[in-house]
Each structure stands twice: as C-alpha cells, then as structure tokens.
C-alpha positions in Angstrom: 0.0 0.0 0.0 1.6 3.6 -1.0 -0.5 6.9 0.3 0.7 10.6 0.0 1.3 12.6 2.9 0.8 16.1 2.1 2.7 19.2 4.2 0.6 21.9 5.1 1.1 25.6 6.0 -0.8 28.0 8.2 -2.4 30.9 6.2 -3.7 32.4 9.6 -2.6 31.7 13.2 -3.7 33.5 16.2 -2.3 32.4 19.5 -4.8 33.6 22.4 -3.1 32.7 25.5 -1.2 30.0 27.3 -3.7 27.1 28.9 -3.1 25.3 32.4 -2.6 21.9 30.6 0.2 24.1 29.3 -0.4 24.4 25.3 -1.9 28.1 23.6 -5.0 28.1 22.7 -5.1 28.7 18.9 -7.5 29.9 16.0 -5.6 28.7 12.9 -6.5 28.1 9.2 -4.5 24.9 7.9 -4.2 24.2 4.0 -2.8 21.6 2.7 -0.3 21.8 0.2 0.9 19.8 -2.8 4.4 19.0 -2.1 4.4 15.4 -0.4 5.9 12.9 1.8 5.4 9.6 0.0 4.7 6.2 2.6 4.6 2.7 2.0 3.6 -0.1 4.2 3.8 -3.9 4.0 2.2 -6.6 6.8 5.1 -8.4 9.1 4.3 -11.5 11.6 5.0 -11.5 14.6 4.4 -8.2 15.8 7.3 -6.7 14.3 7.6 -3.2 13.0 10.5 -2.0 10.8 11.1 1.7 9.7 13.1 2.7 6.8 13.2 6.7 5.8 14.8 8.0 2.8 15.8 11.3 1.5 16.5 13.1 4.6 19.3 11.9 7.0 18.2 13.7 10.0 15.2 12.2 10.0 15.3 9.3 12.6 14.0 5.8 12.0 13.5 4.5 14.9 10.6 4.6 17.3 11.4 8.3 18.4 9.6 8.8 14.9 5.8 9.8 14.6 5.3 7.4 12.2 6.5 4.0 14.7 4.5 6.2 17.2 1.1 6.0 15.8 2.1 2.3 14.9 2.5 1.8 18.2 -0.3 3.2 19.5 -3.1 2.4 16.7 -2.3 -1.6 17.7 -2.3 -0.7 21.3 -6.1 0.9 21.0 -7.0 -2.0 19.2 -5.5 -4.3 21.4 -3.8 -6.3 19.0 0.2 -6.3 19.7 0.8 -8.8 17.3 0.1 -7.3 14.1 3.2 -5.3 12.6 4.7 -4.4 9.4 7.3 -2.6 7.8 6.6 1.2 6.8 9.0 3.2 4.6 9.0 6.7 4.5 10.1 9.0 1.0 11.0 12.3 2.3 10.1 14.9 0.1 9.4 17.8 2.5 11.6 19.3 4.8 12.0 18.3 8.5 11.6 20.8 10.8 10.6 23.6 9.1 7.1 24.1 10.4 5.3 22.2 7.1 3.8 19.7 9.4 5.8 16.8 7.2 6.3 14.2 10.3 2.7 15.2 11.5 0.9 13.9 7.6 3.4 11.0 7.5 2.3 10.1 11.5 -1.4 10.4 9.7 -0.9 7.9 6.6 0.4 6.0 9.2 -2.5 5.6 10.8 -4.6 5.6 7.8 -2.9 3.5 6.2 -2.5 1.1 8.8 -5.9 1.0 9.7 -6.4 -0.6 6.4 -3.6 -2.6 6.6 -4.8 -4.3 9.3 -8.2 -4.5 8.7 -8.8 -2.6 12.4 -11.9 -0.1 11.0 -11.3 2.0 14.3 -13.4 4.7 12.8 -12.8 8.6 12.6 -13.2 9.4 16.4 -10.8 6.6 17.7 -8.2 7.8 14.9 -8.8 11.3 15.7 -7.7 11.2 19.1 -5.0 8.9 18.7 -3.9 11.5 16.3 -4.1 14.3 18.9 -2.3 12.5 21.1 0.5 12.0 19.2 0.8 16.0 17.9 -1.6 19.4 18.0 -1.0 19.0 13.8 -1.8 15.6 12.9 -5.7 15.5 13.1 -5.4 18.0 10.6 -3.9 15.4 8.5 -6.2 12.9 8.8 -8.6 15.0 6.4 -6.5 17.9 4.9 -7.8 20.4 2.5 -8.8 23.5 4.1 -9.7 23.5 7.7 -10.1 26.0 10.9 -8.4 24.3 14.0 -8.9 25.5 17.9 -8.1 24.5 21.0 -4.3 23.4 20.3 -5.0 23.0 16.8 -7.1 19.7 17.0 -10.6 21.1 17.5 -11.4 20.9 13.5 -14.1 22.8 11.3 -13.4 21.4 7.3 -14.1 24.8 5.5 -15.2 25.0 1.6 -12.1 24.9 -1.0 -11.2 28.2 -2.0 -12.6 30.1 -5.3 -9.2 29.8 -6.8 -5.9 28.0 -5.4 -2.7 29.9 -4.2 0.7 29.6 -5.6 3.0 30.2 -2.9 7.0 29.7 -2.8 8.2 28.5 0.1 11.6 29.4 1.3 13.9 27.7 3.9 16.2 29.5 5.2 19.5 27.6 6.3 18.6 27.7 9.8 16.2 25.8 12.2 13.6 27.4 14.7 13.2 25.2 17.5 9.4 25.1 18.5 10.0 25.4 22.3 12.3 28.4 22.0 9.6 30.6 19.5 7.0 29.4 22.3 9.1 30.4 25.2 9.4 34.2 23.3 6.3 34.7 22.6 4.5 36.4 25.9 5.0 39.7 25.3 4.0 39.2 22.2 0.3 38.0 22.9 -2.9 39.9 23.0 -2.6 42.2 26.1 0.3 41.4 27.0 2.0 43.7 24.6 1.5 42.7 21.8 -0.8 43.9 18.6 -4.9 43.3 19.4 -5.9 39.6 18.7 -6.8 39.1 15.1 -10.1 36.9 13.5 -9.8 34.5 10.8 -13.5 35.9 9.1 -12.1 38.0 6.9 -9.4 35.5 5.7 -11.8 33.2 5.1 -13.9 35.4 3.3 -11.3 36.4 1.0 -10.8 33.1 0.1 -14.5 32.3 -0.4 -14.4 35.1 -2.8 -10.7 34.4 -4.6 -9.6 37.6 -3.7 -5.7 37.4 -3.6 -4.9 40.9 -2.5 -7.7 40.0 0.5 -6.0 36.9 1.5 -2.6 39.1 1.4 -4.4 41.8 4.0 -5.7 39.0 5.9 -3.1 36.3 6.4 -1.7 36.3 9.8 1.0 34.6 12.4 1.2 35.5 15.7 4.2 33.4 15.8 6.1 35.5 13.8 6.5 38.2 16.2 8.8 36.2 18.5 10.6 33.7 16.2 11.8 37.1 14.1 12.5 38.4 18.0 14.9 35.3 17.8 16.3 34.9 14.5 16.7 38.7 13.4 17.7 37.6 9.6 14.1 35.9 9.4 12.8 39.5 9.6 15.0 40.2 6.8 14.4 37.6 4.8 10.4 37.9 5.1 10.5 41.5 4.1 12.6 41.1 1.3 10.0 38.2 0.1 7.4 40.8 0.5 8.9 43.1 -1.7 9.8 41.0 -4.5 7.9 41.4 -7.8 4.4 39.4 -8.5 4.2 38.7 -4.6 1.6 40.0 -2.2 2.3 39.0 1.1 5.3 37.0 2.4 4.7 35.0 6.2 6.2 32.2 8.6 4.7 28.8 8.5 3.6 27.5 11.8 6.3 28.6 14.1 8.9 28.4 11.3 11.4 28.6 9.7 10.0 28.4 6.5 8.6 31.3 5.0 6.2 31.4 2.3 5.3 34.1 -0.3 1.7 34.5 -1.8 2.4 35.1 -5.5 -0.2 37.1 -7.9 0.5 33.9 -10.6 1.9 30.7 -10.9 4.4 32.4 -13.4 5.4 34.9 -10.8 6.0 32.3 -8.1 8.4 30.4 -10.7 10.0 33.0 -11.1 10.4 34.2 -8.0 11.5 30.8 -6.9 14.2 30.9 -9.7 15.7 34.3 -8.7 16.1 33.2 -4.9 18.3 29.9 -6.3 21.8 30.2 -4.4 23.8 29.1 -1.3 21.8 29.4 2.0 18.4 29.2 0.8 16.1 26.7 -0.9 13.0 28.1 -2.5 10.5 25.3 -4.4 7.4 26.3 -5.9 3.9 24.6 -4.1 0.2 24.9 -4.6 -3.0 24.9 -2.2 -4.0 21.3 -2.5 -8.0 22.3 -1.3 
C-alpha cells in the first residue's frame, strides 16, 4: 500500500493565550499543500515493525519517529500487539521547518495502517489517537482546508477556496526550535503587549471570494513576532519576500522557519523561486492542494 502525505502551512494563526494543561490556545487556518511525503507499508508477523526513511538523514527511523509512534499506538487501541509491518518513508518535504511533514506522515500512518490491518477503528478513535501523538496531525487525517482551535485539533473542514494559491516557500539555512519561538512569545500576545488579537473571518472570506490581495491583507501569524525576536535575519528575509515582484504578502509557517510568499500567478512564483536559487536558501514552488 503507497499513500501521499501532504505538508501543510498555516495561512492564519492567532495564538490567544497560554492554557493550564500548558499548550496556547489557537485559531488557525491549515491548508494543505501539494508538495508530499510519500509512505509505504507492508504486513510483518510476529508483531514486528520496521522503519526505513529516505531522502532526509536527520530524520530518525526509529521509534522516536511519529510514524512508529502511531504504529505503536493504533495496535495498542486495538489491542492487538501482534500485528506489525514494515513502513518506509520518501522524504520529500523538509523536516523541521514548520510544514507539518512528520505530522501527515504520522497520519498515513494511521490511515494506512488501519487498512492494513483490517482494524476499522473509525474517525473518532483515529482522531484522538492522532491528537495525542501532535496538536498538527488530526489536521492530516482529512487535509484540504480547515479552521483548528483549541491546540489545533478542535477541526471545522471549510469550503475549497474560489481559486488555489501559488505560494513559494523558502527555507532559510537555519532551524527554529518550537520550544524556543514558544518560550518568546509572551509579550508578544494579546494584552500582554502585543498587537490586538486578530479573527480568521475575513481570511476566510477572502478566500470564499478568490480575492488574492484579501487573502494578502488577511493572512496572519502570531508566531512571527517572536521567532523574528529570535532569528533577526528571518525579519530580513520575510521583508525582502514581500517586496519582490508578482508577490503579495510573504509569512512564517507554523512557528517556522519556513517562510512562504503568496504570489499574484503561478508564473510569478516560478520565477520568483528561480531568482532566490543560491547558497543558504532553498525556494521550491507549491500549490493549495484544497
């Protein structure tokens, strides 16, 4: 069995405030995107599980990866530790750049294993075994276009846009580590400093209607604020994105460090990814997949 596991970015992303269990509470609009981990799985006996990733050496295959998690833990809610099988991961899209690539490839996982195994656990029990492995990875389960709340797992599927978006997206040839873009981000929040808290309404309208310079106005991430507090040449970069020809907004995904700029056309997004080609930065051209 071979599924696609699609990366995602966050076209809006308000973080209210911090909760007691810990996590933000969040009003984020996922899309899904069509550059794409590839996974394929195969039944073993004997309980067994074997993980083979390729295409990314710092990606782990062992069971510190999402993917042997939710292996792990879809047999465990069925009760069934002696099913197992051998899952192999194509790498397409980068790790830790806040494209939610180990989240979707957790989510085939469990998809795909579900099948596999012939479990039928239906979409509740896979949904929260999917929140308990990451705040992204429900999202997964469905993809498109959705609003998440809560930590991001609280889902409301949302019509496909009137038009899709070509975006670039650009990694810079740095990392920013979730925990420390979390741990700056107080005095950044609503109240506490930082700029009023923002609604996704008029995003979403804007998208209903496929109005590109709307979307532009609209598009949001609270996150930004303190992972550009951190990494000062993010900053740069974004706002050189922004002023590029043929783009109309430029904005971190999730908490980074990938950047992505809305273009006016596919040709302009070519382009633009074309003119950014050189040492330090990798710029690939990608598509709402709604």
């Amino acid at each position: 069995m071979r599924l696609a596991a699609p990366c995602k970015t966050n076209l809006f992303l308000e973080v209210l405030a911090r909760r007691a269990d810990g996590f933000h509470e969040l009003d984020t609009v996922f899309t899904a995107l069509d550059l794409e981990d590839a996974l394929e799985l195969e039944p073993l006996p004997g309980g067994r599980l074997e993980l083979v990733v390729e295409g990314d050496p710092t990606v782990p295959a062992d069971a510190s990866n999402l993917v042997w998690r939710a292996a792990e833990a879809l047999r465990a809610a069925a009760g069934r530790p002696e099913l197992g099988a051998r899952l192999r991961v194509e790498k397409r899209v980068p790790a830790g750049g806040g494209l939610g690539g180990g989240s979707s490839d957790a989510a085939a996982a469990l998809l795909g294993l579900d099948r596999l195994w012939g479990l039928d656990l239906g979409d509740e029990r896979l949904h929260a075994l999917a929140a308990g492995l990451g705040s992204d990875v429900p999202f997964f389960l469905r993809g498109g276009l959705q609003r998440g709340l809560g930590r991001g797992e609280r889902l409301e599927p949302l019509p496909a846009p009137a038009r899709p978006l070509d975006l670039v997206l650009v990694l810079p040839g740095f990392s920013c580590p979730t925990g420390q873009v979390y741990g700056a981000l107080a005095p950044f929040l609503p109240g506490r400093g930082g700029p009023p808290a923002r609604d996704a309404g008029p995003l979403l309208a804007a998208l209903a209607r496929g109005d590109l310079p709307g979307v532009a106005e609209h598009a949001w991430n609270r996150l930004e604020l303190a992972a550009e507090a951190c990494f000062p040449a993010l900053r740069e970069l974004r706002e050189r994105l922004a002023r590029a020809p043929g783009v109309l907004t430029a904005r971190l995904s999730g908490s980074g460090s990938t950047l992505w700029a809305l273009a006016a056309s596919r040709d302009d997004a070519e382009r633009l990814a074309r003119d950014l080609a050189g040492p330090g930065l990798r710029a690939r051209v990608a598509r709402t997949a709604c």
